[in-house]
N, C-alpha and C positions, 0 to 999 in steps of 0.2 A: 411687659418685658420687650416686646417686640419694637414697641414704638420709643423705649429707650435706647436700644441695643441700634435701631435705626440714628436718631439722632448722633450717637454715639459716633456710628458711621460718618456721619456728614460732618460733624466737627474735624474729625482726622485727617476728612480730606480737604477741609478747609484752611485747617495746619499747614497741612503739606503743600495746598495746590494743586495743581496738573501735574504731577512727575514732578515735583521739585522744585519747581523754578524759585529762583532766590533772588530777584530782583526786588529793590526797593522802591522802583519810579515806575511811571507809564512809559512799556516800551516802546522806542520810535523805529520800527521795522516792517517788516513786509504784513497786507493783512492778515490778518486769521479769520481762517475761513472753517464755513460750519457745516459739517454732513449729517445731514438727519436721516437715518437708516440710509448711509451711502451715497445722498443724494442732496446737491446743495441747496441750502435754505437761504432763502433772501431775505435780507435784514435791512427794516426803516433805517439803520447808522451804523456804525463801524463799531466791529468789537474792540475790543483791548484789554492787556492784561495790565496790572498794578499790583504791586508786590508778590508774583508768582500767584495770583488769580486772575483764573479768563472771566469779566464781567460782558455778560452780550444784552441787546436791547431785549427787553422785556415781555411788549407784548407780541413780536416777530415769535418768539419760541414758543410763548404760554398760546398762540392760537394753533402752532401748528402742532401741538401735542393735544390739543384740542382742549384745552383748561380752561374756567371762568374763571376772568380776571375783571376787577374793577379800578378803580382810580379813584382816590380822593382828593381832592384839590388842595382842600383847609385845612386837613392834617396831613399830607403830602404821603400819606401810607398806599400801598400797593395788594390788596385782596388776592390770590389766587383759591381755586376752590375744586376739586377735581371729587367727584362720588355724591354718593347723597348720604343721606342719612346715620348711623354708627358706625359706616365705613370711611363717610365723607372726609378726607385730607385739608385741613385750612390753613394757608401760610401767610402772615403779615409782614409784611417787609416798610421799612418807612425809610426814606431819605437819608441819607449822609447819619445815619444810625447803625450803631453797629450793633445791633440786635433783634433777631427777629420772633415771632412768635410762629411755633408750630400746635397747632389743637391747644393755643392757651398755653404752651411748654414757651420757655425763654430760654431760644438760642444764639450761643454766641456767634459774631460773621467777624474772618479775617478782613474784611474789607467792605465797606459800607455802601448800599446801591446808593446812585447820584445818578446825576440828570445831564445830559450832554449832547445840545444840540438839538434839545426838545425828545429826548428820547430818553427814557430811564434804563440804566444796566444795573445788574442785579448779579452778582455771583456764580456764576454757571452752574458748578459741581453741587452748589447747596441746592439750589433750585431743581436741578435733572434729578437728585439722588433722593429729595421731598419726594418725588412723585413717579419714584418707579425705573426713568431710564437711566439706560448704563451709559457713561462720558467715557471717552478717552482720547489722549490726546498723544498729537504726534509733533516731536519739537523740530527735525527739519523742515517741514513741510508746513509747521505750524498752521494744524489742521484739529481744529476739536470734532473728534466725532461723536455722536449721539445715536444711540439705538431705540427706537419706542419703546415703550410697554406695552406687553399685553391687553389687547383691546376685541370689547366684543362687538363682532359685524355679524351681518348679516352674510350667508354663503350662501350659493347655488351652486349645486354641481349638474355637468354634462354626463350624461346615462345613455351609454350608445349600446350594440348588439353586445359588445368586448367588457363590459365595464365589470363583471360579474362579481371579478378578483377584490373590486372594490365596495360591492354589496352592503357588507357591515358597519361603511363610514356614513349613508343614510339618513339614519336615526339623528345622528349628530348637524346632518344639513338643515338650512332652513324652507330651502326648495330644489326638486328634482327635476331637472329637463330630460323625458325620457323620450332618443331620436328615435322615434318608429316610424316615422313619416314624411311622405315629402310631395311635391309638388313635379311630377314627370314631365316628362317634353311635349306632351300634348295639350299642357296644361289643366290636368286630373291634379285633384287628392287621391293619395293612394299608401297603403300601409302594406305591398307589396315590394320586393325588389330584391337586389344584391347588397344594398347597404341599410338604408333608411325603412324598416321593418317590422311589425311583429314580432316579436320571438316567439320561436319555437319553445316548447314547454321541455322542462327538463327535470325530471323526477317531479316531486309536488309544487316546483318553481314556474310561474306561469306571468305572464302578461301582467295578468288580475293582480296576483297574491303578490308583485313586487309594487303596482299601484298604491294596493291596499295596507298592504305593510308600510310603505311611508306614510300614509296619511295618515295609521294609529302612532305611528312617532312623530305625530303634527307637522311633518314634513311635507310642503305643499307638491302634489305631485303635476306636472306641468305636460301636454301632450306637444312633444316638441314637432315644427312641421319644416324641413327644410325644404331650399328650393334654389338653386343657380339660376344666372342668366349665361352658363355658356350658351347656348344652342338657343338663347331666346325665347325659354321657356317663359320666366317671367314677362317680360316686355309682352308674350301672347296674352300673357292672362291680363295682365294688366290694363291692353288694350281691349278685352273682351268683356263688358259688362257680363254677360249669360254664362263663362266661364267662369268668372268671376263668385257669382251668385253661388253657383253649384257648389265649386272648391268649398267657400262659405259654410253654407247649409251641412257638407261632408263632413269638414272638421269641427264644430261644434254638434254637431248628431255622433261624431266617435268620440270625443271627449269626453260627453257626458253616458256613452254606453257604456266605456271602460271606469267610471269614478275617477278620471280626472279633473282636477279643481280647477285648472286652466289651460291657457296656450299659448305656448312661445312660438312666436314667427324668427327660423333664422334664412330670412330671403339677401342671398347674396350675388354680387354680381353689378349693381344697378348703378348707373349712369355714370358707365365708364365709356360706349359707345352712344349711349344715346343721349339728346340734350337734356339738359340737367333738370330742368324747369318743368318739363312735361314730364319727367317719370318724378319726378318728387309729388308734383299732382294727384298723378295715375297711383302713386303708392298712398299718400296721403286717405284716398280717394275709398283704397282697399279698406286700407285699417281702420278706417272712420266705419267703415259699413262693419269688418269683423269687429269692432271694436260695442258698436251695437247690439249686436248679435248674443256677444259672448256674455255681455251685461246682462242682460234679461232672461240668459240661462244658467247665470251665477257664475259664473268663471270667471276668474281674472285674463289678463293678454298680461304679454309682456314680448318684448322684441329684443331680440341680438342684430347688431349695426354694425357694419362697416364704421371706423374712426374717420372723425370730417375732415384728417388731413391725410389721409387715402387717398388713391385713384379714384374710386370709385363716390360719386358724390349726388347720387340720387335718391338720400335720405333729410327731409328736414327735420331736424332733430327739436326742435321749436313744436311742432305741430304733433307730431309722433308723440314725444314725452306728455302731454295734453289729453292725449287721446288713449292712455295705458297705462299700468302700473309701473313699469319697469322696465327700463333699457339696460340689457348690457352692450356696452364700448369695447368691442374685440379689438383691441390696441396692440395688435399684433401681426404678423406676415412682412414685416418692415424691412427686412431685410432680403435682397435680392437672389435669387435660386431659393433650395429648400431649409427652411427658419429651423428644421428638428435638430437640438442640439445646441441651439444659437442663440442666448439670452437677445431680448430686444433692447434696443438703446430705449433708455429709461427719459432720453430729453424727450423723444417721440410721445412717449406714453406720457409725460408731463404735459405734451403742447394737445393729446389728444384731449385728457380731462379738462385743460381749461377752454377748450374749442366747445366741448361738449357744458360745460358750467355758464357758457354766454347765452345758451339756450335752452336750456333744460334743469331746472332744478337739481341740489347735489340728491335729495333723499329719495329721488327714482332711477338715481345711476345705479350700475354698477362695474364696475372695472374686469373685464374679460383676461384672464389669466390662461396662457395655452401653453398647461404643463410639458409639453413637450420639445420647447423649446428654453425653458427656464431650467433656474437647479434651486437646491436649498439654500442660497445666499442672495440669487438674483431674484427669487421671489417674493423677500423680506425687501426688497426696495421697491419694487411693486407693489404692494399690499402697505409700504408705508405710504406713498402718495395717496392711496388712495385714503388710508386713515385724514395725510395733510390735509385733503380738499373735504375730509368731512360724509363725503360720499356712502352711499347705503350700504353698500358693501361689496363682496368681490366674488366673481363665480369662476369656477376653475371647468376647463376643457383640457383633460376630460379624467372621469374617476374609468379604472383599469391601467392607466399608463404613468399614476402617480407614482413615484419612489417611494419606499419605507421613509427614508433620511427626505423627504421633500416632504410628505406629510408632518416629519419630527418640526420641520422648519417653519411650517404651517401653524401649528401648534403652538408653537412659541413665541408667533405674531399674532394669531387671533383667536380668542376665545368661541371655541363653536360654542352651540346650541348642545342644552344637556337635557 
């Protein structure tokens, strides 16, 4: 009934169109342009509508929704394929036919894909409403927009002294970065201080028992080590081998005394004052050695980065991703004074991932989210590039300062971990 009662759906709107439009010919007017979760998608040709259907190029949307598609040549049919197994969705589509096939079902299309310009266009609304996202269209601006589906990524969440509020979202993550640690201005590991900490135990809630608790909800639990270079803390260590070694030795002897399963490096600051070439080295240099270390005591690494179109540019993101599980891309601060409050421009966070995609594999990204500056509308354009580029998935900074209604929005773009 469901897969009827869908088809059903798409017919109606293939009836009707976009809102209406009653046109009998290809329109000759301004282009139509396409937002995919808010955010423009670049298309191999130009779209166009024909008899009040918007037809767009075919494999420009089925990749960025992330669908397998194929091509046949000598039957000139179009494969998409989205799931596997008894869930898997199949749609056929063939050339200047006006009928497609859904799971074997024959559906009828207002208007038949063709080929124009070496590009094949395909009906929009049958195509988005096959496979889950929501169209809509705007007739001044002639603007189709497109919202994703629901997609499963992979999350990390930031776990600071404050997060507490947000404790029970956990289970539901894939990994937990817990900040209790950092890197001081003498260039020490140290799990002391005013921010970056131990906690203190609070009724039967302890250090241990929040480690241990994620990791029986397979939730990897992460010993997060932060560390600035205002004061030149990094730059010391970095020039210090013997410093170096030490910090080393500290942070995987406390990660594996508390059952943490790994360690995220969030070293920021670096090669904004100093040449770019020698602290990328020097960092290089670090993470090769922690990167060793942590291997052979079972942990994984994982690093949070400054974005490569930052100030700050004494990360090579080439070498680092090589050497670790996982990077997140803090694509964020982009804005001038203080960001809280202050969605980031979303071209920024575009131009980060494909900066970060020339170097680094997508399936060890993941896209840095600092809820404190986002809301529940601007983090669904966030979270959809990152679905575009395919990327591992997306970690949010930080759980305690998330909204009710931001987590609702959360939810609605990505399927956590159950």
């Amino acid at each position: 009934m469901k897969i009827i009662g869908k088809l059903l759906l798409s017919i109606a709107l293939l009836a009707g169109g976009l809102v209406g439009l009653q046109s009998s010919r290809v329109e000759a007017a301004s282009p139509v342009r396409i937002l995919l979760d808010g955010y423009p998608l670049d298309f191999a040709g130009e779209p166009m509508i024909v008899n009040g259907t918007t037809l767009v190029p075919f494999r420009s949307i089925s990749e960025a929704l992330g669908i397998n598609v194929t091509w046949n040549q000598a039957s000139k049919t179009i494969t998409a394929i989205k799931g596997t197994g008894a869930e898997a969705i199949h749609v056929q589509l063939t050339l200047n036919n006006k009928t497609a096939k859904v799971n074997s079902t024959s559906v009828p299309l207002a208007v038949a894909p063709r080929s124009v310009g070496g590009n094949t266009l395909i009906p929009l609304s049958f195509f988005s409403q096959q496979f889950g996202a929501q169209v809509g269209w705007d007739q001044s601006s002639r603007t189709v927009s497109i919202a994703s589906p629901q997609k499963r990524m992979y999350t990390l969440g930031f776990y600071a002294i404050s997060s507490f509020s947000d404790v029970g979202m956990i289970p539901s993550l894939d990994a937990v970065a817990f900040g209790w640690s950092r890197i001081n201005e003498k260039g020490e590991f140290t799990q002391t201080g005013d921010v970056f900490r131990l906690p203190q135990p609070a009724g039967n809630v302890t250090a241990d028992s929040l480690v241990n608790e994620a990791a029986s909800a397979r939730t990897l639990p992460y010993l997060m080590v932060f560390a600035s270079d205002g004061k030149g803390e990094l730059t010391r260590i970095l020039e210090d081998p013997a410093l170096q070694q030490q910090a080393i030795t500290d942070m995987v002897n406390a990660a594996t005394a508390k059952s943490f399963q790994g360690i995220m490096l969030d070293f920021e600051g670096l090669g904004l004052t100093t040449e770019k070439t020698a602290t990328r080295q020097a960092f290089n240099n670090f993470v090769k050695e922690l990167s060793k270390q942590t291997r052979a005591a079972g942990l994984k690494l994982s690093l949070a980065l400054h974005p490569l179109n930052s100030s700050y540019q004494g990360y090579d993101y080439k070498t680092l991703g090589a050497l670790t599980d996982e990077i997140v891309i803090m694509a964020y601060d982009y804005l001038q004074g203080n960001n809280s409050g202050r969605p980031q421009p979303a071209d920024k966070v575009d131009e980060a991932i494909r900066l970060a995609l020339k170097e680094t594999s997508a399936s060890k990204l993941l896209l840095g989210l600092n809820m404190d500056s986002e809301d529940q509308n601007t983090v669904k354009t966030l979270i959809g590039l990152a679905k575009r580029y395919d990327l591992k998935g997306i970690a949010l900074w930080r759980l305690g300062i998330i909204k009710s209604e931001e987590w609702n929005g959360l939810k609605e773009t990505v399927e956590f971990k159950k």
